[in-house]
BAVO-965359 format. One record per residue (C-alpha): y, z, x; residue in three letters; residue number from 1. Coordinates in nm, 4 decimals, always signed. Layout:
N
<atom v="Y" w="Z" u="X" type="ala" seq="NUM"/>
...
//
This chain:
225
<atom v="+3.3706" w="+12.3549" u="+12.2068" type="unk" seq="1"/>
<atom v="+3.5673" w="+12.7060" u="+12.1818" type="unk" seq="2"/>
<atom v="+3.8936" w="+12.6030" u="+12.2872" type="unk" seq="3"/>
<atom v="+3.9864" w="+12.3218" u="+12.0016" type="unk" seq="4"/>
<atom v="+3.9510" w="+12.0028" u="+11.9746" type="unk" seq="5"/>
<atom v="+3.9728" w="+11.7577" u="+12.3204" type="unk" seq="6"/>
<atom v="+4.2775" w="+11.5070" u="+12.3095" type="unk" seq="7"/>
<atom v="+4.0204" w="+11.2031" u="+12.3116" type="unk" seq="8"/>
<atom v="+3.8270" w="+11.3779" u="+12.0349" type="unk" seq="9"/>
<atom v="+4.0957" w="+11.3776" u="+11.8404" type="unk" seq="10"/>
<atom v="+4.1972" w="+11.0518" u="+11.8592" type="unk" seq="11"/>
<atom v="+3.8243" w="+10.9311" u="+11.8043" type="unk" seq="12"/>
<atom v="+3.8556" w="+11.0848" u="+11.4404" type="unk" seq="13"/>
<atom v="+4.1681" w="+10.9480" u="+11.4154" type="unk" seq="14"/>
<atom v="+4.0445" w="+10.5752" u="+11.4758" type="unk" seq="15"/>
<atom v="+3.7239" w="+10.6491" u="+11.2812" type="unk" seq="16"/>
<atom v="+3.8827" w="+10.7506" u="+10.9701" type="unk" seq="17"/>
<atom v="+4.1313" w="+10.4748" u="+10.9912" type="unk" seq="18"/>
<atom v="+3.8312" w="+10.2367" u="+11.0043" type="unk" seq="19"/>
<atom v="+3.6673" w="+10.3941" u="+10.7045" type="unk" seq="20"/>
<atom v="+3.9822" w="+10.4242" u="+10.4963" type="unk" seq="21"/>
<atom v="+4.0086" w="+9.9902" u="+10.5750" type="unk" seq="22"/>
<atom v="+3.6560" w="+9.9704" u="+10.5165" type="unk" seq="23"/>
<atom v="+3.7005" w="+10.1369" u="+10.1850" type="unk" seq="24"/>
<atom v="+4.0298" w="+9.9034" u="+10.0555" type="unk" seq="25"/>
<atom v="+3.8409" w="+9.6096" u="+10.0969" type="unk" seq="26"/>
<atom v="+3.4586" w="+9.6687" u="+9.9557" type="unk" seq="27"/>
<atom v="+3.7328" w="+9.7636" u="+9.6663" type="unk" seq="28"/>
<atom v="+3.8964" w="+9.4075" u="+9.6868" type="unk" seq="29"/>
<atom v="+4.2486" w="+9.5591" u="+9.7180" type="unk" seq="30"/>
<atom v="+4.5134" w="+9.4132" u="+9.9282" type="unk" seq="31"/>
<atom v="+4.7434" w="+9.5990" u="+10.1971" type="unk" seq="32"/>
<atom v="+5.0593" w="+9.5415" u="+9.9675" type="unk" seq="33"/>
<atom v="+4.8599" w="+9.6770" u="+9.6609" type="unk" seq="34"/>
<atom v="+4.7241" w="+10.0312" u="+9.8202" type="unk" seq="35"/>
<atom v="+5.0849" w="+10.0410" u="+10.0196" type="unk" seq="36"/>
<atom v="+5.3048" w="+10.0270" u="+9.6816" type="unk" seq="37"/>
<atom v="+5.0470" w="+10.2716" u="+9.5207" type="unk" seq="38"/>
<atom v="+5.0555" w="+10.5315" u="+9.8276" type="unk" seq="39"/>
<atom v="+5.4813" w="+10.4609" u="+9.8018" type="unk" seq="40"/>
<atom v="+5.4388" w="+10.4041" u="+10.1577" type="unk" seq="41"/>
<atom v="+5.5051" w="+10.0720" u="+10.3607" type="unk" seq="42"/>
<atom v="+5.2775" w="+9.8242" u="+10.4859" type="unk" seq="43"/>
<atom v="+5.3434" w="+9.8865" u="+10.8254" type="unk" seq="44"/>
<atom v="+5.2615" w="+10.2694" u="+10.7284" type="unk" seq="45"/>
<atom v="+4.9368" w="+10.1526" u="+10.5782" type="unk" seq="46"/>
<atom v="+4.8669" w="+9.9458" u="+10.8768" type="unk" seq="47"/>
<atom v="+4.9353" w="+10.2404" u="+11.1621" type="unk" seq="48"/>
<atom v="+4.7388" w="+10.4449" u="+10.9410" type="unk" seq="49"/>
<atom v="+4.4143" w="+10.2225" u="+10.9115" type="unk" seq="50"/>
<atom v="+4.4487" w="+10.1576" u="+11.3096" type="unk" seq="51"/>
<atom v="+4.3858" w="+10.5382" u="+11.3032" type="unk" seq="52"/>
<atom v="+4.7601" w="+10.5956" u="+11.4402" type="unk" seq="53"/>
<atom v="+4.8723" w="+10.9361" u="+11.4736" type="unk" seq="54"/>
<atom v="+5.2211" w="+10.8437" u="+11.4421" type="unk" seq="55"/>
<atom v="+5.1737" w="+10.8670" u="+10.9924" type="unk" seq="56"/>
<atom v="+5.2271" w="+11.2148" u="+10.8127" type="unk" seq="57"/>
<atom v="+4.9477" w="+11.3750" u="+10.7369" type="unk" seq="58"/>
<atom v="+5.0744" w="+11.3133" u="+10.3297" type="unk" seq="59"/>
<atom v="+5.0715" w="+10.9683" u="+10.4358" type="unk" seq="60"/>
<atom v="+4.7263" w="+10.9524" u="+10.4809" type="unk" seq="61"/>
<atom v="+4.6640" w="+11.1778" u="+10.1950" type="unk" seq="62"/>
<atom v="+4.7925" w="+10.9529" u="+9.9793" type="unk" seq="63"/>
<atom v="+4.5831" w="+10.6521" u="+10.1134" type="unk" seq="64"/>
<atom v="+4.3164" w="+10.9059" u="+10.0526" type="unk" seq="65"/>
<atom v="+4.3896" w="+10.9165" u="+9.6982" type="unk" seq="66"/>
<atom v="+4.4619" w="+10.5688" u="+9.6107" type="unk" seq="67"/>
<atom v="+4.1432" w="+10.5056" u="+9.7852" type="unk" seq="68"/>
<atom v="+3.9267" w="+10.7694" u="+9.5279" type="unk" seq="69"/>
<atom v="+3.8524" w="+10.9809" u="+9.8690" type="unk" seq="70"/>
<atom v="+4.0464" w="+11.2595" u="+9.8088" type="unk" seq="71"/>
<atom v="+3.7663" w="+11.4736" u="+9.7485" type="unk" seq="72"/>
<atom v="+3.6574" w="+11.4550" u="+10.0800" type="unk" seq="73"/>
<atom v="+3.9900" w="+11.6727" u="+10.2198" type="unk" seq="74"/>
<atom v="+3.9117" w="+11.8869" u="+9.9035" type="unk" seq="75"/>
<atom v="+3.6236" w="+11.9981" u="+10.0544" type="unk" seq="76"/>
<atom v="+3.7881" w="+12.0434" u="+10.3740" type="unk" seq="77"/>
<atom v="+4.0633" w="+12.2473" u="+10.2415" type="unk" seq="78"/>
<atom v="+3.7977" w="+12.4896" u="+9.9748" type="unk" seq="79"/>
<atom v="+3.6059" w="+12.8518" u="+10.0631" type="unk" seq="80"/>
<atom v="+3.3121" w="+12.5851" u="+10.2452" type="unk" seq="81"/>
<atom v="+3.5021" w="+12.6485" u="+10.5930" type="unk" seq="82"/>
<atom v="+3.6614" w="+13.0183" u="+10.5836" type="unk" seq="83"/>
<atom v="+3.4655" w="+13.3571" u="+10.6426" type="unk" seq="84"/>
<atom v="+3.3062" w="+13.4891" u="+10.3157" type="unk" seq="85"/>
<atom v="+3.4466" w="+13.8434" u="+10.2180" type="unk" seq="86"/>
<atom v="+3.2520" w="+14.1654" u="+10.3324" type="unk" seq="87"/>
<atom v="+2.9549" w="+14.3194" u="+10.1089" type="unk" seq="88"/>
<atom v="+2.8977" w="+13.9952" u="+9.9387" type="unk" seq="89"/>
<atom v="+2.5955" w="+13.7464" u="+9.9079" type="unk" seq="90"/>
<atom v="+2.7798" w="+13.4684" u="+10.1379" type="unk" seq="91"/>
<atom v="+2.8990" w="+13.7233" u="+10.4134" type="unk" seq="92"/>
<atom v="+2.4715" w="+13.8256" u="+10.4430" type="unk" seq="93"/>
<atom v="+2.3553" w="+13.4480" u="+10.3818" type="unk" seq="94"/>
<atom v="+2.1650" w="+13.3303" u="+10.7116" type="unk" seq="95"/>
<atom v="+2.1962" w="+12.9863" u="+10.6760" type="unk" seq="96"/>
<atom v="+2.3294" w="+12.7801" u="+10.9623" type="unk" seq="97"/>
<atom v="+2.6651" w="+12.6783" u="+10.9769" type="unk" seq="98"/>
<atom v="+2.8110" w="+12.3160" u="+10.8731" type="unk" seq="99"/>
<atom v="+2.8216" w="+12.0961" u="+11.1511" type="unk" seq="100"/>
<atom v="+2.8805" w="+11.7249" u="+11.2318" type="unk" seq="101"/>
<atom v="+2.7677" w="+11.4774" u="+11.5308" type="unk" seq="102"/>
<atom v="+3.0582" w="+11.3184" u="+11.6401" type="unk" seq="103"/>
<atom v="+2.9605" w="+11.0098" u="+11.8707" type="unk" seq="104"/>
<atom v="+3.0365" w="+10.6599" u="+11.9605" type="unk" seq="105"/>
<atom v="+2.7437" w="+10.4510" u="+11.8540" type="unk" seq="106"/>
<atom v="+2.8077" w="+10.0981" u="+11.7896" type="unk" seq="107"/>
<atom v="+2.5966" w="+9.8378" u="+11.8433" type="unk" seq="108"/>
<atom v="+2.8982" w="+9.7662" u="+12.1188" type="unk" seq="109"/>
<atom v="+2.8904" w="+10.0897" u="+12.1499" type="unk" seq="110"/>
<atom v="+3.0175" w="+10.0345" u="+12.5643" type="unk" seq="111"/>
<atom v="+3.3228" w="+9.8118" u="+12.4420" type="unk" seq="112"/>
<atom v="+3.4331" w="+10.0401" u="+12.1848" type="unk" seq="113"/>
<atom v="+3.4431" w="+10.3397" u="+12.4353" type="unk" seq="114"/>
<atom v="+3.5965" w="+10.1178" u="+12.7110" type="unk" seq="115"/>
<atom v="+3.8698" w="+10.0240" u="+12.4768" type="unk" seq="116"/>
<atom v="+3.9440" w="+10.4186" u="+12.3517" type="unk" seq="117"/>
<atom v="+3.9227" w="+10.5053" u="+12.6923" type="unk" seq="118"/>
<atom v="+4.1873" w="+10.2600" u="+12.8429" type="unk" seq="119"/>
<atom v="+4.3520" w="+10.3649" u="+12.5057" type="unk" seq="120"/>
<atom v="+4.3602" w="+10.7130" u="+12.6107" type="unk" seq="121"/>
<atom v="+4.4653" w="+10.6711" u="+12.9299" type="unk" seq="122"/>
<atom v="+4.7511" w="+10.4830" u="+12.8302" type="unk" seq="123"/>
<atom v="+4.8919" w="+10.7120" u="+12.5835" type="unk" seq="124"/>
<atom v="+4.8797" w="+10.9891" u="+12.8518" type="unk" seq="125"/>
<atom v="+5.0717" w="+10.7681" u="+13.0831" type="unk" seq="126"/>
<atom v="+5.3158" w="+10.6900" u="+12.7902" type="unk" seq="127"/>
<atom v="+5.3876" w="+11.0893" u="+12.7084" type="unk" seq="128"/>
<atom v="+5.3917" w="+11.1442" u="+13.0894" type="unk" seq="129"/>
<atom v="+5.7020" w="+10.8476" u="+13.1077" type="unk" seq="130"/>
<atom v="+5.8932" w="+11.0248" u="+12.8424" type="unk" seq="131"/>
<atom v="+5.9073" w="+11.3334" u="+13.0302" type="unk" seq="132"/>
<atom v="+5.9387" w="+11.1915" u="+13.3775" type="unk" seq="133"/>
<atom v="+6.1589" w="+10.8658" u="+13.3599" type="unk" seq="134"/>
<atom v="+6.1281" w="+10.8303" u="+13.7512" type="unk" seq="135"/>
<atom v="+5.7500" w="+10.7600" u="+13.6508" type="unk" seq="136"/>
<atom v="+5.9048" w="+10.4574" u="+13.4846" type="unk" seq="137"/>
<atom v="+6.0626" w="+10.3254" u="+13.7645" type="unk" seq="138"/>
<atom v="+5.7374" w="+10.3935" u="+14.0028" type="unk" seq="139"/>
<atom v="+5.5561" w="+10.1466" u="+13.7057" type="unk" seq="140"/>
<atom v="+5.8202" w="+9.9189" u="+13.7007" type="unk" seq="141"/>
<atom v="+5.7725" w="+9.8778" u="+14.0816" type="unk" seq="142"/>
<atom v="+5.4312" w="+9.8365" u="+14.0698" type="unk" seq="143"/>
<atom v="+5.4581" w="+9.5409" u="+13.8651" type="unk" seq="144"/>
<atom v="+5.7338" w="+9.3539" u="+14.0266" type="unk" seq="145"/>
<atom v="+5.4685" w="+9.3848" u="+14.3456" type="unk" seq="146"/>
<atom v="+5.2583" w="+9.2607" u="+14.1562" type="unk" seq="147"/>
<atom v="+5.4327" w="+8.9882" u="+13.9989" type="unk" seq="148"/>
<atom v="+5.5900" w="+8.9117" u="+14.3509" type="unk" seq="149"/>
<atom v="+5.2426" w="+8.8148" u="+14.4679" type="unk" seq="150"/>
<atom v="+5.1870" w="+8.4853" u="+14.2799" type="unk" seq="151"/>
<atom v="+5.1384" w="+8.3514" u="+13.9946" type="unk" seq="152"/>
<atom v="+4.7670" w="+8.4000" u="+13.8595" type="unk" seq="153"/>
<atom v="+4.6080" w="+8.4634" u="+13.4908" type="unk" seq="154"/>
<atom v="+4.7865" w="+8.7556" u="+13.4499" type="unk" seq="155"/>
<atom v="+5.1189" w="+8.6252" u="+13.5128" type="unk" seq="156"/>
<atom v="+5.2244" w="+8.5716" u="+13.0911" type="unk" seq="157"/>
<atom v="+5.1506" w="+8.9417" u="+13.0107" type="unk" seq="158"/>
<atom v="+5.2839" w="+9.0907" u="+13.3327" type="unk" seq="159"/>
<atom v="+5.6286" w="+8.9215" u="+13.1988" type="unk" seq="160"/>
<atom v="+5.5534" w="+9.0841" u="+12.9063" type="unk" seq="161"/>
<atom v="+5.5256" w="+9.4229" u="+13.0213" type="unk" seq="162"/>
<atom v="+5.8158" w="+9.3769" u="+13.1950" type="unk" seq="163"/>
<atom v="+5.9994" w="+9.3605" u="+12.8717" type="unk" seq="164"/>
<atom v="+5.7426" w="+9.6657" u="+12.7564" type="unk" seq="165"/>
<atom v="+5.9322" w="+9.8928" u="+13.0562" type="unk" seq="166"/>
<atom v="+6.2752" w="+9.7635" u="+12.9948" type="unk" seq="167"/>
<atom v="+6.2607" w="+9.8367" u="+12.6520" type="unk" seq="168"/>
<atom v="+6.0031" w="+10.1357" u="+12.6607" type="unk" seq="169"/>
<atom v="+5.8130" w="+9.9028" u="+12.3418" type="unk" seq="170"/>
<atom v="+5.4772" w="+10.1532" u="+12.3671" type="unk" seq="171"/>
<atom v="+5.3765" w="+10.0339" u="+12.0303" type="unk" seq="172"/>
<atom v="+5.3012" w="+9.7627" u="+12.1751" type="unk" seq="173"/>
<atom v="+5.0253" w="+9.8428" u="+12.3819" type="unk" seq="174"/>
<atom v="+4.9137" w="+10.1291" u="+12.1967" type="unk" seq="175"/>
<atom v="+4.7678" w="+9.9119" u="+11.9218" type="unk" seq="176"/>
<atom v="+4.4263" w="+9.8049" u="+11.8390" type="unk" seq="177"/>
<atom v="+4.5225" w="+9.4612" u="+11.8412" type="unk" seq="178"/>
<atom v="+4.3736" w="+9.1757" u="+12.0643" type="unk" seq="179"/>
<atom v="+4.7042" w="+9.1486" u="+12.2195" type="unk" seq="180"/>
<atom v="+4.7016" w="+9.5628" u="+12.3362" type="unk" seq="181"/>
<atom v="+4.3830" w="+9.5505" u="+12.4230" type="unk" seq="182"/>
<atom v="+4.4872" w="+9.2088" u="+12.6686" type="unk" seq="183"/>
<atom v="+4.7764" w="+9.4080" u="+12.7596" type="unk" seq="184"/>
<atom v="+4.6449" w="+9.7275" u="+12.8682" type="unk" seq="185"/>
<atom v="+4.3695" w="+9.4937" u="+13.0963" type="unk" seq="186"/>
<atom v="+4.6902" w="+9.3580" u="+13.3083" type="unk" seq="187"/>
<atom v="+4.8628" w="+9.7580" u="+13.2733" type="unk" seq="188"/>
<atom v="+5.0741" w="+9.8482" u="+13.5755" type="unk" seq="189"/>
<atom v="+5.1162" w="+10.1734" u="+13.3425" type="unk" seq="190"/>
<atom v="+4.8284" w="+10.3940" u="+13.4355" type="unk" seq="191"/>
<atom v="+4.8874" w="+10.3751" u="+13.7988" type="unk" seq="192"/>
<atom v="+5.1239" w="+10.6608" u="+13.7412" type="unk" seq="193"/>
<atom v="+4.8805" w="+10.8865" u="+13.6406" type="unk" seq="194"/>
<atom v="+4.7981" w="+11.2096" u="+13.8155" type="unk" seq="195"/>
<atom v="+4.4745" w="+11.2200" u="+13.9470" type="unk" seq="196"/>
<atom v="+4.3375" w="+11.5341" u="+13.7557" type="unk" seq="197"/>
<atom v="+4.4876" w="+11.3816" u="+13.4146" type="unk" seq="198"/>
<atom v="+4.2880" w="+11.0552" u="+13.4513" type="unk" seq="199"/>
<atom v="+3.9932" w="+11.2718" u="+13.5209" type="unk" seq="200"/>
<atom v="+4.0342" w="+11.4639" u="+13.2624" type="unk" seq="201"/>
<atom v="+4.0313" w="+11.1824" u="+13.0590" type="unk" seq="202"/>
<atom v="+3.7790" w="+11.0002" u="+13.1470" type="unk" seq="203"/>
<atom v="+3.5059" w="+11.3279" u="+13.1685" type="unk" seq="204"/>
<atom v="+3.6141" w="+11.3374" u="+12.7675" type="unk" seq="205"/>
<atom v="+3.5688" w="+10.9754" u="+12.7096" type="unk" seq="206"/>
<atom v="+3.1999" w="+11.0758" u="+12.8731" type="unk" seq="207"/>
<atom v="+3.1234" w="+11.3895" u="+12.6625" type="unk" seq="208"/>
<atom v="+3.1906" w="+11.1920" u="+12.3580" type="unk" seq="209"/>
<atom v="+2.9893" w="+10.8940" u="+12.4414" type="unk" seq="210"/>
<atom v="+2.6960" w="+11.1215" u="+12.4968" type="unk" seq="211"/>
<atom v="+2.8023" w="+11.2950" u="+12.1395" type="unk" seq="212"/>
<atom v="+2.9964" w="+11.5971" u="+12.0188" type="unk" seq="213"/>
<atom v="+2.8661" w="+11.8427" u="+11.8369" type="unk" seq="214"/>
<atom v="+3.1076" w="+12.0144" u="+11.5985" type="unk" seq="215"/>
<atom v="+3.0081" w="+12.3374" u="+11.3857" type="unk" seq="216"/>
<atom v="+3.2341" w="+12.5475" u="+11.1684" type="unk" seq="217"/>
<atom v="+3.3890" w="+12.7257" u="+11.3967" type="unk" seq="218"/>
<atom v="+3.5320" w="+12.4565" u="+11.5707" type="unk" seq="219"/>
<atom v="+3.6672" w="+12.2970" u="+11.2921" type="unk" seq="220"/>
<atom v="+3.8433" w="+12.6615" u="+11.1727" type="unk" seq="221"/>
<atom v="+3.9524" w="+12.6917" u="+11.5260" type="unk" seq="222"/>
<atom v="+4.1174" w="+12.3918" u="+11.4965" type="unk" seq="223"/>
<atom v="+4.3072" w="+12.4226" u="+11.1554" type="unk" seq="224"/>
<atom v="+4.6679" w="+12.6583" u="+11.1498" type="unk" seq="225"/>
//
């Protein structure tokens, strides 16, 4: 990858260091409220940021880092391990390979967890696609009511519910990684407003990553300011 990081990639690290920073409070035996006051953050701050949320600072998650004891690990990232060594010297002549790291989704559900970043995905393209377009809300909004206008069936309670979702443009909602998104996204009228190259796009990342990523140094440089 020469050309930074895929938007799906992204988000994949995102959700997989969430995991591992909840992982990490609780083999420690430390509640939300406890690593929250510690981090001076809230607990809804130190919940979006264990879902993996991009929506937290990146000091935010620093200091969940810290309270945590993994600090070191952005240490690392941010040392002379990652940038060009200096002409004439031992480290500009060494040979050895570059750093890398296998990036992959491999779960023993491994299909579920990529069907639910995928729809995941897709959704938060069709969310930053609404924001710029609000006739794109109105084209959803129509959808549904067709929908709903068809008869009742076992979709019926969360199509109302995305009804108030487009009234009050509530994304949070069904950008979670809650049951209750996850239900929601199922019965989505959203991603019918998707262009067709943008869900492909999508979904050919969602299949690169499932097949695994491989990430050396120079990705990882390309992607940092």
């Amino acid at each position: 990858m020469n050309e930074g990081l895929s938007g799906v990639l992204e988000r994949q690290l995102l959700l997989q260091l969430g995991d591992r920073l909840k992982v990490l409070r609780k083999s420690r035996k430390r509640s939300m409220a406890d690593v929250a006051q510690c981090a001076q953050i809230s607990r809804t701050t130190l919940a979006a940021i264990e879902a993996g949320d991009p929506g937290p600072s990146m000091g935010n998650y620093v200091r969940v880092m810290a309270v945590l004891g993994v600090a070191g690990d952005l240490a690392l990232l941010a040392s002379d391990a990652l940038q060009a060594a200096a002409a004439n010297t031992a480290g500009a002549r060494s040979r050895r390979p570059r750093p890398s790291v296998q990036v992959t989704v491999s779960t023993d559900d491994a299909h579920h967890r990529a069907q639910d970043l995928q729809s995941l995905a897709l959704h938060e393209a069709a969310v930053r696609l609404v924001r710029e377009d609000p006739a794109l809300l109105a084209q959803a909004q129509a959808t549904l009511q067709r929908w709903m206008s068809a008869g009742s069936t076992r979709s019926t309670s969360l199509w109302h519910e995305w009804d108030a979702i487009l009234r009050s443009n509530a994304w949070s909602k069904v950008l979670g990684r809650n049951q209750r998104a996850a239900e929601l996204r199922q019965a989505s009228p959203l991603t019918a407003v998707l262009p067709e190259n943008v869900r492909a796009d999508v979904l050919a990342q969602v299949r690169a990553l499932k097949k695994g990523v491989q990430l050396g140094a120079s990705d990882l440089s390309a992607s940092m300011p």
